[in-house]
matplotlib code that plots the C-alpha trace (Angstrom):
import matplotlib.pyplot as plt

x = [8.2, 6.5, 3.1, 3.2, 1.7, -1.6, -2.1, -1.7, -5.3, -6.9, -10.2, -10.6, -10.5, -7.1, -8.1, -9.2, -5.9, -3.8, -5.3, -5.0, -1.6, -1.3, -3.1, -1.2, 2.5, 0.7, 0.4, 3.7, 5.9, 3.7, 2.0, 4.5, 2.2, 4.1, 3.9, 1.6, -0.6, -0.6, -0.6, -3.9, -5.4, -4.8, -6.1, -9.3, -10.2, -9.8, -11.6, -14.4, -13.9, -14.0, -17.4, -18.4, -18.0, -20.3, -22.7, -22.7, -21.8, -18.9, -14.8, -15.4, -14.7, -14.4, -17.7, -19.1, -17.6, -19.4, -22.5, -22.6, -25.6, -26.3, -28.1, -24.7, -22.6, -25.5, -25.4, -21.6, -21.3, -24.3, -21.8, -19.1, -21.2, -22.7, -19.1, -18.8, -16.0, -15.2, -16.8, -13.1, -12.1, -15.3, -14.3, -10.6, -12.2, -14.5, -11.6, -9.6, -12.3, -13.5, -9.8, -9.8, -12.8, -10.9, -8.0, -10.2, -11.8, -8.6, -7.4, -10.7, -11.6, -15.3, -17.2, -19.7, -21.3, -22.9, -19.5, -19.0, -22.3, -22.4, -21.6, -19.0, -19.6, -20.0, -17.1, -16.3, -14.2, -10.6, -8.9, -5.6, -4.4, -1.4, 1.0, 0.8, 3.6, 4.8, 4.4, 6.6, 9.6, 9.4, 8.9, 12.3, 14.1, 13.1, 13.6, 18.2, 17.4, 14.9, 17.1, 20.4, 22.5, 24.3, 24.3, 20.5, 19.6, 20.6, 19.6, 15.7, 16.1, 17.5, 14.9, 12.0, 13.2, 13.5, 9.5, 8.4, 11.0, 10.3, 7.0, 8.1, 5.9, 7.7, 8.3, 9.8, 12.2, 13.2, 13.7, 16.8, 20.0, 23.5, 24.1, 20.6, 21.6, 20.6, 23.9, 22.1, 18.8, 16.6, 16.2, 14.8, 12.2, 10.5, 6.7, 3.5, 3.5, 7.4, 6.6, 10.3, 9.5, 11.4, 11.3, 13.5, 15.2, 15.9, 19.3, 18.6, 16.8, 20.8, 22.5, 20.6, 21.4, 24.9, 25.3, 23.7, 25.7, 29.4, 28.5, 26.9, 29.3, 28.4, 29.4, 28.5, 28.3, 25.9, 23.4, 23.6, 20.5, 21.1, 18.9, 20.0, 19.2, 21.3, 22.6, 23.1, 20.5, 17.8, 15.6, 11.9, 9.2, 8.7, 11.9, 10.3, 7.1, 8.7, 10.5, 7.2, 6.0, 8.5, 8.2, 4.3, 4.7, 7.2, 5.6, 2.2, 1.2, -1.7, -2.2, -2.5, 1.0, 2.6, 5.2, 2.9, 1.2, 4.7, 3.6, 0.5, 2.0, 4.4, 1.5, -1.0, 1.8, 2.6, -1.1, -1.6, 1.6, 0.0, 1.5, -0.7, -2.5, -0.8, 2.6, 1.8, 0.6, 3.7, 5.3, 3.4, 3.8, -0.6, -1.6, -5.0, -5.6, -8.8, -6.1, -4.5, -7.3, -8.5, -5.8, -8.1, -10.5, -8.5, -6.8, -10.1, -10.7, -7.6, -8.9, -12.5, -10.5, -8.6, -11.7, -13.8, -11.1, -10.2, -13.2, -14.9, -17.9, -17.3, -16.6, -19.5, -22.1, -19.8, -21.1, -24.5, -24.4]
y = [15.5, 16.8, 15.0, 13.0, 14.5, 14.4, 14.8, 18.0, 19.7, 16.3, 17.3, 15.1, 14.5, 14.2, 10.7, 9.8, 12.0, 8.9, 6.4, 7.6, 8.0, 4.6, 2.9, 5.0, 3.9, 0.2, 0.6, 1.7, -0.3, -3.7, -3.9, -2.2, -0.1, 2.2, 5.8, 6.6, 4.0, 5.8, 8.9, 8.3, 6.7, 9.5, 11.9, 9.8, 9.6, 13.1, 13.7, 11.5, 13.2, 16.7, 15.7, 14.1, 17.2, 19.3, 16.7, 16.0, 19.7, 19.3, 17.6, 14.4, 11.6, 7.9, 7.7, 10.0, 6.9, 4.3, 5.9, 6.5, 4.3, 3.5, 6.7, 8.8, 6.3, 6.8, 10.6, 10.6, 8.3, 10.7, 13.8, 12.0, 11.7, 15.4, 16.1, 14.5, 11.7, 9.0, 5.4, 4.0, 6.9, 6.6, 2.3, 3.7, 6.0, 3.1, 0.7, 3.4, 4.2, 0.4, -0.2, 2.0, 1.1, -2.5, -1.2, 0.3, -2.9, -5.0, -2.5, -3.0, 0.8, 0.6, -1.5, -0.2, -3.2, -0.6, 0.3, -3.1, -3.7, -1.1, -1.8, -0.9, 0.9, -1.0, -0.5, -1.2, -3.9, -3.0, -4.6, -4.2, -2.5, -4.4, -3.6, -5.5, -7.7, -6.0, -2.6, -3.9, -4.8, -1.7, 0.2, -1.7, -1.1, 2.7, 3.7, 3.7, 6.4, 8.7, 9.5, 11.7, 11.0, 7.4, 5.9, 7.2, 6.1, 2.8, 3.1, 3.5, 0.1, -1.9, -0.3, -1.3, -4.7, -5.5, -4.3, -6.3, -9.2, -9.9, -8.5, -6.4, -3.1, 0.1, 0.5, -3.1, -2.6, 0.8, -0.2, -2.7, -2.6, -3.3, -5.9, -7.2, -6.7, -10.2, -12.4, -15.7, -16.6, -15.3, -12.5, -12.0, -9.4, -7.8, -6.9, -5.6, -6.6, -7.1, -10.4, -11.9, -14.2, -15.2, -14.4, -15.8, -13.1, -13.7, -13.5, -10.1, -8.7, -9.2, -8.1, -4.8, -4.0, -5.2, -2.5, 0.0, -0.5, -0.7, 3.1, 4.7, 7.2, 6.6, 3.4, 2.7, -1.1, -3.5, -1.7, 1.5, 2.0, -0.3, 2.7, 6.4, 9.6, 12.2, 13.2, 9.8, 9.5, 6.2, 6.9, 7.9, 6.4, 10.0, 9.2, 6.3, 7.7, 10.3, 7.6, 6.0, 9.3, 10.0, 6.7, 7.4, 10.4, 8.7, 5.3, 6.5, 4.1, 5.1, 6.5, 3.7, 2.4, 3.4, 1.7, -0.4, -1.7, -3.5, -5.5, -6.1, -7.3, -9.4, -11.2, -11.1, -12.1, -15.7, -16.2, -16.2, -18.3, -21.3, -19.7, -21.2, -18.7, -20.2, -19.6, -16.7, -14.9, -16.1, -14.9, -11.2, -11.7, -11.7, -12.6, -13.5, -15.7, -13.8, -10.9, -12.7, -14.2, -10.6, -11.3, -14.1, -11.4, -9.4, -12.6, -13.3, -9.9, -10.7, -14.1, -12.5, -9.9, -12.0, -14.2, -11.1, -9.5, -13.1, -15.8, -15.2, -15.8, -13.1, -10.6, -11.3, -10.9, -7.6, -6.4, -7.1, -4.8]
z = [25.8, 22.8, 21.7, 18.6, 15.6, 15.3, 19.1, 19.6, 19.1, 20.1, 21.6, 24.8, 28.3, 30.2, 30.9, 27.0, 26.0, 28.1, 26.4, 22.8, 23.7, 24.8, 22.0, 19.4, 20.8, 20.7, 17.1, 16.6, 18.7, 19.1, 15.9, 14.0, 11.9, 9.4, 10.5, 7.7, 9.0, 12.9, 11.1, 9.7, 12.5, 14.7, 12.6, 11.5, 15.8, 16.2, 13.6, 15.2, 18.6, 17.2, 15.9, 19.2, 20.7, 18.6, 18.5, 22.7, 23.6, 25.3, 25.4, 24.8, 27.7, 28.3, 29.9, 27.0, 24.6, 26.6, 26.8, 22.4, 20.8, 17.2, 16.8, 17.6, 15.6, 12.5, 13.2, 12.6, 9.9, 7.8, 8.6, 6.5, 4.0, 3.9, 3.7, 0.9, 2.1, 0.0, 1.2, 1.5, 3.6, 5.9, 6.0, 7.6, 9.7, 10.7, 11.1, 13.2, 15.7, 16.4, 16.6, 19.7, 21.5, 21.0, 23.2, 25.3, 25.6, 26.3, 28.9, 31.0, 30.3, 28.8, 26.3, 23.9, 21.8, 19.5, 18.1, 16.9, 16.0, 13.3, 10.1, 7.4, 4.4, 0.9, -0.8, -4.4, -5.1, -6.9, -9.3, -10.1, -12.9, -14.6, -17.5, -20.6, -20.7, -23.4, -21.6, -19.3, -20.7, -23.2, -19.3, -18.5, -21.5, -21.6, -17.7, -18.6, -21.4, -20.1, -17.1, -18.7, -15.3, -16.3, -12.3, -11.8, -15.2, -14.1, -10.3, -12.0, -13.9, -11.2, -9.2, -11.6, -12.6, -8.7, -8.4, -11.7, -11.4, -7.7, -7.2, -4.3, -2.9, -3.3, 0.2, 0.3, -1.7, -0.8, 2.7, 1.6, 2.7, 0.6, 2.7, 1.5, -2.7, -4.1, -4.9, -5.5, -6.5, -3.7, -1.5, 2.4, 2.0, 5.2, 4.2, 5.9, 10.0, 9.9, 8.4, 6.8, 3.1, 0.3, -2.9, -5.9, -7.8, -11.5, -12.7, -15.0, -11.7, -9.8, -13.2, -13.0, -9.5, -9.7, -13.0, -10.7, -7.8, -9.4, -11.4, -7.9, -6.8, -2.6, -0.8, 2.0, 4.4, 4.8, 6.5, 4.1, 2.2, -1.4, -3.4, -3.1, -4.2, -6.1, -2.2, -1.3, 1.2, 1.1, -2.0, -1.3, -3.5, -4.9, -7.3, -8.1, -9.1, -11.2, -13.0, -13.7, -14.9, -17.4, -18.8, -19.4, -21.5, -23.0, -23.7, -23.9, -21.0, -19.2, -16.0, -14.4, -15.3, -12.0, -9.5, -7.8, -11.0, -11.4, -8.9, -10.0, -13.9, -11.7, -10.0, -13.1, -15.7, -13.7, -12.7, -16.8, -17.7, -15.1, -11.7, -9.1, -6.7, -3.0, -4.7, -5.7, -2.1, -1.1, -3.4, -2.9, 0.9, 1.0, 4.3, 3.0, -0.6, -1.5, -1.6, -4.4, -5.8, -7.1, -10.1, -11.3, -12.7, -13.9, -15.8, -16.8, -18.0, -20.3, -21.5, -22.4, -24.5, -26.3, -27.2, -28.6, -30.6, -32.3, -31.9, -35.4, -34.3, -31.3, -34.4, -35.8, -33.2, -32.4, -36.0, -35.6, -32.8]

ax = plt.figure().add_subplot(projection="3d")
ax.plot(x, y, z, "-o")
ax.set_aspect("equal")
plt.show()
């Protein structure tokens, strides 16, 4: 059987070999982590076992694991940094390699209190980047004439409206079937961790995929993919990106104004007509509120600008400046 990708150069025991192998078909099968997501992982640990074994002089083992202090740990963590990596990409790296020693933990292999002991970068805190709300209906009303091709013109606004008018990720709504194509005023939506929720779909949201659907030249049953490309294979979210791309140049948004920030303008745009912030993580499928609660700044940001460009006495201090 070949090795799984990622795998293949890993610099490690027999032994160690066996249980990355074991922990990465845990993630992919029992947690149900996207392949990206294993992807990653596996390359962030060999990464930190390639490094091991320059820094210990030999293939790293499981005993070699049990034995690493906060010294090692420090040691590796200042080569990511000579390197130049980002803080976020040492915090996954981090994240993958206490993830293991977790496994290892569970499956009565070693423990190494050091590993967990150590502590995760400082990262910046990011906020989400909305549309205006007028940026986003001029996005919706431009994607159907920047596209020549009639059914892909209107494949890109049924696929925007879905992302804006439900809030959905990219990959959420990609990963829809026909048999899935909202009918009635809601739709079962499969998010992060295989987790199923609800969402309400507007009736312009199931008039745009409805217009979309009866001018796409590929049918297909209930478990064909409800977006295709130009070959009638599922869409990617490269499609979608270029359609956000073209609407940029064409719009003048900024580079921020991408797929995902749909989302974001969704979430945003209710938070500042009174949407409460409970209903909204469900809504965005959050597993955490201070996930959703980021929006509140960046609602606030909106308030704050507002306020200086049209309290008078905002203007005024402004010109004393």
């Amino acid at each position: 059987m070949a090795r799984p990708a990622g795998l293949s150069d890993l610099p490690a025991s027999p032994e160690l070999r066996a249980e990355v192998e074991t922990w990465r078909a845990w993630l992919a099968h029992e947690r149900r982590c996207s392949p990206h997501t294993v992807a990653a992982y596996m390359r962030d640990l060999a990464a930190f076992l390639r490094f091991l074994m320059e820094h210990r002089g030999g293939t790293p083992t499981l005993d070699d694991l049990a034995a690493l202090t906060a010294t090692d740990l420090r040691a590796w963590l200042a080569r990511r940094a000579m390197d130049g990596k980002k803080r976020t990409s040492t915090a996954r790296a981090l994240s993958a390699v206490r993830g293991f020693y977790r496994h290892l933990e569970r499956a009565g292999r070693l423990e190494n209190p050091a590993v967990a002991a150590l502590g995760t970068p400082k990262l910046p805190r990011s906020v989400p980047r909305p549309l205006t709300v007028a940026d986003a209906r001029a996005a919706l009303e431009a994607a159907g004439v920047v596209e020549e091709t009639g059914w892909v013109a209107l494949r890109d606004v049924a696929v925007l409206t879905l992302l804006y008018g439900c809030g959905l990720r990219v990959g959420e709504a990609l990963s829809l079937n026909r048999g899935q194509a909202p009918s009635a005023g809601s739709i079962v939506v499969t998010g992060k961790g295989d987790k199923e929720r609800m969402v309400p779909v507007l009736p312009a949201v199931r008039a745009a995929i409805r217009d979309y659907l009866a001018a796409c030249p590929f049918e297909g049953g209930p478990e064909a993919p409800l977006f295709v490309g130009v070959k009638g294979g599922r869409l990617g979210p490269r499609a979608v990106q270029r359609a956000m791309q073209r609407l940029r140049i064409v719009l003048g948004l900024p580079e921020t104004a991408t797929p995902h920030a749909l989302r974001h303008s969704f979430a945003t745009h209710l938070l500042s007509a009174g949407g409460d912030l409970r209903s909204i993580q469900e809504l965005l499928g959050h597993a955490s509120l201070s996930t959703t609660q980021r929006y509140t700044e960046v609602d606030m940001e909106r308030l704050m600008a507002v306020y200086e460009a049209a309290h008078p006495r905002a203007k005024a201090a402004s010109g004393r400046r």
